[in-house]
VOPA-456661 format. One record per residue: y, z, x of N, C-alpha, C, O in turn. Coordinates in steps of 0.1 Angstrom, whole numbers, padded with zeros to 4 digits, always signed. Layout:
YZXYZXYZXYZX ...
% end
This chain:
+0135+0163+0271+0136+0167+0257+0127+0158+0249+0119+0164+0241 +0127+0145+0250+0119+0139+0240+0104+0139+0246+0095+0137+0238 +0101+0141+0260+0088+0147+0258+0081+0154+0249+0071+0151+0242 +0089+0166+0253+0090+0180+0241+0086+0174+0230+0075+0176+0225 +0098+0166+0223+0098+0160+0211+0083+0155+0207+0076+0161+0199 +0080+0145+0211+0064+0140+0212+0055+0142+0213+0046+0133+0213 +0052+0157+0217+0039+0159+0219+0029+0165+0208+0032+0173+0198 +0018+0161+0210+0010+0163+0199+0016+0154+0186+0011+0156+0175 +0023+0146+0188+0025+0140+0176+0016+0130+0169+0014+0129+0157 +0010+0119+0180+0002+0110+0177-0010+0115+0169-0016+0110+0159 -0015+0129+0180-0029+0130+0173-0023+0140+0159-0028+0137+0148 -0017+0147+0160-0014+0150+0143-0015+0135+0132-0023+0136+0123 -0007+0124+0134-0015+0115+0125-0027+0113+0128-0034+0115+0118 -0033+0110+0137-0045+0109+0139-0057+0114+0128-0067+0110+0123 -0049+0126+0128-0061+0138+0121-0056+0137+0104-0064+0140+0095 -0042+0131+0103-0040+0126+0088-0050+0114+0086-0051+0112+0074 -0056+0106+0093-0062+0095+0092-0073+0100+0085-0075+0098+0073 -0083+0111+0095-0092+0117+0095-0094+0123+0083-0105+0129+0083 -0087+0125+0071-0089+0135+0058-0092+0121+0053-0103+0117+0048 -0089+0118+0053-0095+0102+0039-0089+0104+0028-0096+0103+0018 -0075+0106+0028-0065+0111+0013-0055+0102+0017-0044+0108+0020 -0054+0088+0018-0041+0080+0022-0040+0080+0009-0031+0089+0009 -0042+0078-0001-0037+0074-0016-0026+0086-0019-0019+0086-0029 -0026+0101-0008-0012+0107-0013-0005+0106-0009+0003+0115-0009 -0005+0094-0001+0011+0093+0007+0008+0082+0006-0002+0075+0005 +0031+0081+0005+0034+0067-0003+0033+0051+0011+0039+0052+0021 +0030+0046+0009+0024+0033+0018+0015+0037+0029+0018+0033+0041 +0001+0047+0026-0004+0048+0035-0018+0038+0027-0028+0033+0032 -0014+0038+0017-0028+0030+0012-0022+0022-0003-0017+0028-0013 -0022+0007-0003-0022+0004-0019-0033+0004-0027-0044+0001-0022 -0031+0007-0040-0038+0006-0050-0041-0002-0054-0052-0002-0060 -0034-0012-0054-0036-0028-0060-0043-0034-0045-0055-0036-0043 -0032-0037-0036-0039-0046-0027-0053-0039-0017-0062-0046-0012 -0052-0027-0016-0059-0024-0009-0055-0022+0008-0061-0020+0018 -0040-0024+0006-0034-0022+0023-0025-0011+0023-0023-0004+0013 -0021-0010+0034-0015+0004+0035-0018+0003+0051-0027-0004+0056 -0007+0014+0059-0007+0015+0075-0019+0026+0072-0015+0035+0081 -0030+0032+0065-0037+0040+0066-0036+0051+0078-0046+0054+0085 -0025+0057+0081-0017+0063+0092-0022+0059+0106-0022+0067+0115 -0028+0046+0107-0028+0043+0124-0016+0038+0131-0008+0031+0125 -0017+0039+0138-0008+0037+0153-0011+0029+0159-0023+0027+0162 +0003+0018+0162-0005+0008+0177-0004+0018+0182+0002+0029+0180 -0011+0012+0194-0010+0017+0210+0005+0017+0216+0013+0008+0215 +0012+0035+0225+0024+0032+0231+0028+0024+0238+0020+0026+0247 +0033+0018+0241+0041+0010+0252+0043+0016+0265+0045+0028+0266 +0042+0008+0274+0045+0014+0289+0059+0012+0294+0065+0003+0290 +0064+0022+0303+0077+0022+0309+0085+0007+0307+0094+0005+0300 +0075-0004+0318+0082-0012+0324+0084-0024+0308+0092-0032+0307 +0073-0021+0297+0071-0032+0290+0086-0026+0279+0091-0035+0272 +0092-0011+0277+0103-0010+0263+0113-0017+0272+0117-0028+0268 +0117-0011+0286+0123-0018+0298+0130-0033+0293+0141-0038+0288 +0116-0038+0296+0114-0053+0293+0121-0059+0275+0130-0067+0273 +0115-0055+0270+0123-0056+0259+0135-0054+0256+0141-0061+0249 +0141-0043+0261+0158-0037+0259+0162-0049+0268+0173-0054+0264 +0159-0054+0276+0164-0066+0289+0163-0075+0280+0174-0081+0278 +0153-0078+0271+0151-0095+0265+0164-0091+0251+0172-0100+0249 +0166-0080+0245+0181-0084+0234+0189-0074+0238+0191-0066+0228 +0195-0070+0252+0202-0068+0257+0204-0054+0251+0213-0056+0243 +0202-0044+0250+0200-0031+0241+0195-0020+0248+0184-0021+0253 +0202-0011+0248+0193+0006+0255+0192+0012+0243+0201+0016+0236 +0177+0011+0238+0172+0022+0225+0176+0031+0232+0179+0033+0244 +0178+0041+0219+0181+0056+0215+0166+0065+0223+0154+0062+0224 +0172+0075+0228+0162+0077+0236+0153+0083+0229+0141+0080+0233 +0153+0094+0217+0143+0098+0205+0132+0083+0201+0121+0083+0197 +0139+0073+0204+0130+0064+0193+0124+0054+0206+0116+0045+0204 +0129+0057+0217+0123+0051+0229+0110+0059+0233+0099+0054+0233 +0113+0070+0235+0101+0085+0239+0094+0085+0232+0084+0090+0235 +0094+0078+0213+0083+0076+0208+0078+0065+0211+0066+0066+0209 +0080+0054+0214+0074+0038+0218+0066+0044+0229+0056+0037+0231 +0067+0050+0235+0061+0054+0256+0051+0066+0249+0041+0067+0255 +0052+0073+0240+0042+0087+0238+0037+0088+0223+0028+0094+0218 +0043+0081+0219+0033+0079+0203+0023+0067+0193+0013+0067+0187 +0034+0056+0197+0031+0044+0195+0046+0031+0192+0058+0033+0190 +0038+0017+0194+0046+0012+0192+0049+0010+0178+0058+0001+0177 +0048+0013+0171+0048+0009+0154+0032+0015+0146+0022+0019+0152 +0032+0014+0133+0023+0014+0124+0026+0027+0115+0037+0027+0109 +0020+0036+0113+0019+0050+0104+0033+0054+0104+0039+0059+0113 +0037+0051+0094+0053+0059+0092+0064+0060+0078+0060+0054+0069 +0073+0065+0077+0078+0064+0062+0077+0053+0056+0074+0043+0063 +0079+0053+0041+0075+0042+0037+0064+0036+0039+0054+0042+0042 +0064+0021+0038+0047+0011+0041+0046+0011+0058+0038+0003+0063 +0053+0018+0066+0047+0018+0080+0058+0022+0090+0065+0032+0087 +0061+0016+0102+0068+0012+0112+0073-0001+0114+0062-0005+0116 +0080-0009+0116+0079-0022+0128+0073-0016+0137+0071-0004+0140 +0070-0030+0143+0057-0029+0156+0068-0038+0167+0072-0049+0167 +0069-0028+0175+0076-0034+0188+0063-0043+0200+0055-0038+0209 +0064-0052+0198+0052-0064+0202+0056-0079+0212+0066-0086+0209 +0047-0084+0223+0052-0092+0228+0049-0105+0220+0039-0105+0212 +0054-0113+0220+0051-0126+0211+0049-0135+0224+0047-0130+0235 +0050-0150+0222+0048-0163+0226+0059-0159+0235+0058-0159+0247 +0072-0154+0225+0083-0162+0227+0093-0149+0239+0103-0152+0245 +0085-0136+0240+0092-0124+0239+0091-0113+0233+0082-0113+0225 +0098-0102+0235+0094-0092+0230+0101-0095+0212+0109-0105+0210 +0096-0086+0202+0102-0085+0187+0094-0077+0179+0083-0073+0181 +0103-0074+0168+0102-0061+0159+0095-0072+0150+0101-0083+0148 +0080-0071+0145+0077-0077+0132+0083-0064+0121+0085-0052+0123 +0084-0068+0113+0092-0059+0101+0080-0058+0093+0071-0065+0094 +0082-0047+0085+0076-0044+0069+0085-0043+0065+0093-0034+0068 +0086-0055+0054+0093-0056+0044+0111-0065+0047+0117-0072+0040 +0114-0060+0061+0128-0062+0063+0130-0073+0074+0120-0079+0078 +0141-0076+0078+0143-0089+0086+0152-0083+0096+0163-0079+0092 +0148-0081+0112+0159-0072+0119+0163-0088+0123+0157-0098+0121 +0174-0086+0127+0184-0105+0128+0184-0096+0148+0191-0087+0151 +0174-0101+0155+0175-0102+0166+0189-0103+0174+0198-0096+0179 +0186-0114+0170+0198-0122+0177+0217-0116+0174+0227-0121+0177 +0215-0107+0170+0226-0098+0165+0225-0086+0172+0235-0080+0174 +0216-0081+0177+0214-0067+0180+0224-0064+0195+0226-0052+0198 +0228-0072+0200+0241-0071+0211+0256-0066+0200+0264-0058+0205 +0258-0070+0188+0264-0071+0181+0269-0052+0178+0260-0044+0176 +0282-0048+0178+0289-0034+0175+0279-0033+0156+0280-0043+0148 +0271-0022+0152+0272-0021+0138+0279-0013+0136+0280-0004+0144 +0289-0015+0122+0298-0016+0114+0298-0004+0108+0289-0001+0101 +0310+0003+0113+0310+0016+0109+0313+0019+0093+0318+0009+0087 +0312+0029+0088+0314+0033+0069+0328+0026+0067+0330+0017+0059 +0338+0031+0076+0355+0028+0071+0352+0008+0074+0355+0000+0065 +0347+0005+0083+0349-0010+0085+0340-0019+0074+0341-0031+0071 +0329-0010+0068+0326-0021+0062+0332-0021+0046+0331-0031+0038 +0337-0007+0045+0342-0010+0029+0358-0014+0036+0367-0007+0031 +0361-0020+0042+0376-0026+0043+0371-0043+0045+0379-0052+0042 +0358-0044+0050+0351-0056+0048+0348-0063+0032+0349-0075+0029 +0344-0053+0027+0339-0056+0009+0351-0055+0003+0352-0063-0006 +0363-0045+0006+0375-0050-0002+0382-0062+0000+0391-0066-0008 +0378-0070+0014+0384-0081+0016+0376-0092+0010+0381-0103+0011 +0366-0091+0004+0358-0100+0005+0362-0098-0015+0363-0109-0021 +0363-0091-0020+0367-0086-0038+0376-0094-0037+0378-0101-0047 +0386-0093-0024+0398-0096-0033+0403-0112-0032+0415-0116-0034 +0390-0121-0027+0392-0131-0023+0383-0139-0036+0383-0152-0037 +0376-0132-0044+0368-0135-0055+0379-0145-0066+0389-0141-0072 +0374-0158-0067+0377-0166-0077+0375-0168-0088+0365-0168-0095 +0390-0171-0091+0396-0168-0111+0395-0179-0115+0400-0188-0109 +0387-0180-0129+0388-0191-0134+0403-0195-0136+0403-0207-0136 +0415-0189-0137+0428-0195-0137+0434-0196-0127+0446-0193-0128 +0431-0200-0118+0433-0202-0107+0430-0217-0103+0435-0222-0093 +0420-0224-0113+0418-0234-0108+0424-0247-0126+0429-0243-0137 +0421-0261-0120+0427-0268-0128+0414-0276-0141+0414-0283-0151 +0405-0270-0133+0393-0279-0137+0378-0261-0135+0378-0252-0126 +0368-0263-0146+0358-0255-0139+0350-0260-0130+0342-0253-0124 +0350-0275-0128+0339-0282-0113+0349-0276-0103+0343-0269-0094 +0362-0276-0102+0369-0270-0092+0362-0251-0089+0356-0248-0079 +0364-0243-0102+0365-0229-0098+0348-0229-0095+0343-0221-0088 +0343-0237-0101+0326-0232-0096+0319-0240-0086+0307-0241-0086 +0328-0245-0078+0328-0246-0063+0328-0241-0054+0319-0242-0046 +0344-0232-0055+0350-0226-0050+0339-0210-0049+0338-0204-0039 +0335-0206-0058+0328-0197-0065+0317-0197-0058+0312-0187-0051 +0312-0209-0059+0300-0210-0047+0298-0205-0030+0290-0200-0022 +0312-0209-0031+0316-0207-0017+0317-0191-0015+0313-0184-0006 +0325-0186-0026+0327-0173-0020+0311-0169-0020+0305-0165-0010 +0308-0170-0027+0288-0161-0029+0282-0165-0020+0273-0159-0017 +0284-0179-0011+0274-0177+0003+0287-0166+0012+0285-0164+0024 +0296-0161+0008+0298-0155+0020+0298-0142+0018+0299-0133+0027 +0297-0139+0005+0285-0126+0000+0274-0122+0009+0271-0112+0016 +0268-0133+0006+0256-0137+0018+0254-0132+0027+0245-0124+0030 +0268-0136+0036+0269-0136+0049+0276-0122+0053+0276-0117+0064 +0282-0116+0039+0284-0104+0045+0271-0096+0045+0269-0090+0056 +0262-0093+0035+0250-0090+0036+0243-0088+0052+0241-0078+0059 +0243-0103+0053+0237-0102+0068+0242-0093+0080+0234-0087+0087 +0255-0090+0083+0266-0088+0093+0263-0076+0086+0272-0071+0094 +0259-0064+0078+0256-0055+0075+0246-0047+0081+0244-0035+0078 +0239-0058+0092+0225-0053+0095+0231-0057+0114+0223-0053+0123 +0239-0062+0115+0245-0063+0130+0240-0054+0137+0240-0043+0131 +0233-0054+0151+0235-0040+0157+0219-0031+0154+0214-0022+0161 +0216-0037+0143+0202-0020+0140+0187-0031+0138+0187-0044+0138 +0174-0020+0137+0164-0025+0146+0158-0023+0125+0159-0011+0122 +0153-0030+0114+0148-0026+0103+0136-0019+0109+0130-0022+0119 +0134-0007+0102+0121-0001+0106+0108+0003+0096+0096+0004+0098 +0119+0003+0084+0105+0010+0077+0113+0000+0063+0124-0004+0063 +0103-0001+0055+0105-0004+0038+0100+0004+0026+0088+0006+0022 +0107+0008+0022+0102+0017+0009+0099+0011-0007+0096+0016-0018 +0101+0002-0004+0099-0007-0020+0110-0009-0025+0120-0002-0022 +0111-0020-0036+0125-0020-0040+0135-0028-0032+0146-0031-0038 +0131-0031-0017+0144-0038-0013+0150-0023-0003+0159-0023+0005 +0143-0015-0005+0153-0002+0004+0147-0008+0017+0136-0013+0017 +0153-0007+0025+0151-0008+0040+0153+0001+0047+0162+0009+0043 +0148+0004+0057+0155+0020+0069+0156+0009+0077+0150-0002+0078 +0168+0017+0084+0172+0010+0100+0179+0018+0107+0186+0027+0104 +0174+0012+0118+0179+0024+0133+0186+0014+0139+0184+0003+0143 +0200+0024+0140+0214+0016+0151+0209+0016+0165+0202+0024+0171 +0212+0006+0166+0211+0004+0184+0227+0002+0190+0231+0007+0201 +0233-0002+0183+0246-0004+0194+0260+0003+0185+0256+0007+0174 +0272+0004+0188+0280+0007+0184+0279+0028+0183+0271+0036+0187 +0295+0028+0176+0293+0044+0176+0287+0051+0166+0288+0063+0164 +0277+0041+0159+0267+0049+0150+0254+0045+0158+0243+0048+0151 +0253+0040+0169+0241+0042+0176+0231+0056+0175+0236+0067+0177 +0217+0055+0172+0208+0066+0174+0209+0071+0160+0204+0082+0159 +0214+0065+0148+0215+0069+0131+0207+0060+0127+0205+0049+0132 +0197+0067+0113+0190+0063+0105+0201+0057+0093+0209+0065+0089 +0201+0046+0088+0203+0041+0079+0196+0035+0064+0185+0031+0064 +0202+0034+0057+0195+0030+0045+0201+0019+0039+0213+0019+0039 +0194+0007+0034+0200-0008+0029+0198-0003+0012+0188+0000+0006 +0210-0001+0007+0207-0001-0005+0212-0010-0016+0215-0007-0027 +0214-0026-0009+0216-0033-0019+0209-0038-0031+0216-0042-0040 +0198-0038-0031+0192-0041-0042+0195-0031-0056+0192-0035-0068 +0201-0023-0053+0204-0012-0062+0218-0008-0061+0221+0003-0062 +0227-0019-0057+0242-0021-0050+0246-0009-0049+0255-0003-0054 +0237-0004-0038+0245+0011-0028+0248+0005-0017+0256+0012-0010 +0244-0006-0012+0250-0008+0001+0243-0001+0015+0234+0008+0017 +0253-0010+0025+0242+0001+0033+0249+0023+0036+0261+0026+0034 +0243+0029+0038+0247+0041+0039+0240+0046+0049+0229+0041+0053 +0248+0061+0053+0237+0066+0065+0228+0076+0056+0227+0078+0044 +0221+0081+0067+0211+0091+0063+0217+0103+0067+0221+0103+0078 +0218+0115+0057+0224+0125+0063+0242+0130+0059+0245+0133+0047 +0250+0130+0066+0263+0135+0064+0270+0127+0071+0265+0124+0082 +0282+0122+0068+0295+0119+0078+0298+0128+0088+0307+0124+0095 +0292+0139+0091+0296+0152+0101+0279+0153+0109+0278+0155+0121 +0269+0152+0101+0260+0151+0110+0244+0142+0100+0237+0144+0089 +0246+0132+0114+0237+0123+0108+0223+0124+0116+0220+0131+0126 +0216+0114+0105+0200+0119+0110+0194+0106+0121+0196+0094+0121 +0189+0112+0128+0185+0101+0142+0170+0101+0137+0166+0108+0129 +0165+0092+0145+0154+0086+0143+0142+0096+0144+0132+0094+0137 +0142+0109+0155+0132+0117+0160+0125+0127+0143+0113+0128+0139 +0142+0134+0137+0142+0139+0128+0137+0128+0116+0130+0133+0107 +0139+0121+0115+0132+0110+0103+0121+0110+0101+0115+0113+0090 +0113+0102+0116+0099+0103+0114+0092+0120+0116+0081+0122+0110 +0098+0131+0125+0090+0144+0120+0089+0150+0111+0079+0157+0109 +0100+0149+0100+0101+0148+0087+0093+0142+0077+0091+0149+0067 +0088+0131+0078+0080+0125+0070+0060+0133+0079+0050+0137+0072 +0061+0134+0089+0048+0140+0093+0044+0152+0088+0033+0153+0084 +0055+0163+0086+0051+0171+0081+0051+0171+0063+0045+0180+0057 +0058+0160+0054+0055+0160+0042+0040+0153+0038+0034+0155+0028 +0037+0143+0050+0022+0140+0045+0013+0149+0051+0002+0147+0044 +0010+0160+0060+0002+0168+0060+0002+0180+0050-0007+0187+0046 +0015+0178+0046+0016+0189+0033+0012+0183+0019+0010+0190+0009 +0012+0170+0022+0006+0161+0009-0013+0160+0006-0021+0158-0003 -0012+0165+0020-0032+0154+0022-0038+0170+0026-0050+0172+0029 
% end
């Protein structure tokens, strides 16, 4: 199936490269800096090297977003200012991000389904400190402190589990689940704009990663 799924897809951007119109699609070219993924592609990855990576943070990609690392590319041309680039480092395989921060070291980690994480944010409201609660304000704006790094830290634990893929400006992030029962769903970070994170799509039927990026392929050929 994800054969199927991938073919001809590379060289269709390819041939978006080839019009010389990145300025109508959104992060294929800036205006100011002059960057943009100008719709190229790394090079795909081989069998044994995605292999090798799901081995190094213990993870079986979704197989849509794997069949594209093996038949399209590893990262570059994609919604938003690009892709992550699935790449070996010094250290190992890792997602460099545009724009977003995938927390590695988390991605063994269950992500947090819709009902768990707003039973998470109501616990975390209802632990928010009253100034009458305390006897002194050095006391409550301590205490205060404390809760907002664990604001923080819920922020982070929000991203448990998924791989950041793309950035749209603003702070929006996309991310693809890797583990838990929202595995193989596109998600969206919408804190910057306190939406939180949400999926893409419906509670009854969500959008995976295949449908995401063919989606965006066919609005920039319809664009350029």
């Amino acid at each position: 199936m994800e054969t199927t799924m991938w073919s001809g897809v590379r060289e269709r951007v390819e041939a978006l490269a080839r019009t010389g119109r990145t300025w109508d699609v959104l992060g294929a070219w800036d205006r100011y800096g002059g960057t943009g993924h100008h719709f190229r592609l790394a090079a795909p990855l081989s069998e044994p090297e995605v292999t090798e990576a799901e081995t190094r943070w213990g993870v079986s990609l979704p197989e849509d977003y794997r069949g594209f690392l093996l038949q399209v590319g590893a990262g570059g041309a994609g919604p938003g200012y690009g892709l992550s680039t699935l790449h070996r480092t010094g250290t190992g395989w890792e997602w460099t991000d545009v724009g977003g921060e995938t927390r590695h070291e988390a991605l063994t980690v269950a992500f947090p389904t819709s009902e768990e994480r707003v039973r998470r944010l109501a616990e975390h409201e209802a632990r928010e400190p009253t100034r009458s609660g305390f006897a002194t304000r050095e006391a409550f704006e301590a205490a205060y402190r404390v809760w907002r790094d664990a604001d923080d830290e819920l922020f982070d634990t929000s991203s448990d589990g998924a791989v950041c893929l793309s950035h749209e400006g603003c702070g929006h992030c996309l991310w693809l689940v890797v583990t838990g029962p929202e595995r193989g769903s596109m998600w969206v970070d919408g804190f910057s704009a306190d939406g939180g994170f949400r999926p893409l799509g419906t509670p009854h039927e969500r959008v995976g990663f295949a449908d995401w990026y063919l989606d965006w392929v066919i609005r920039a050929e319809t664009a350029v």
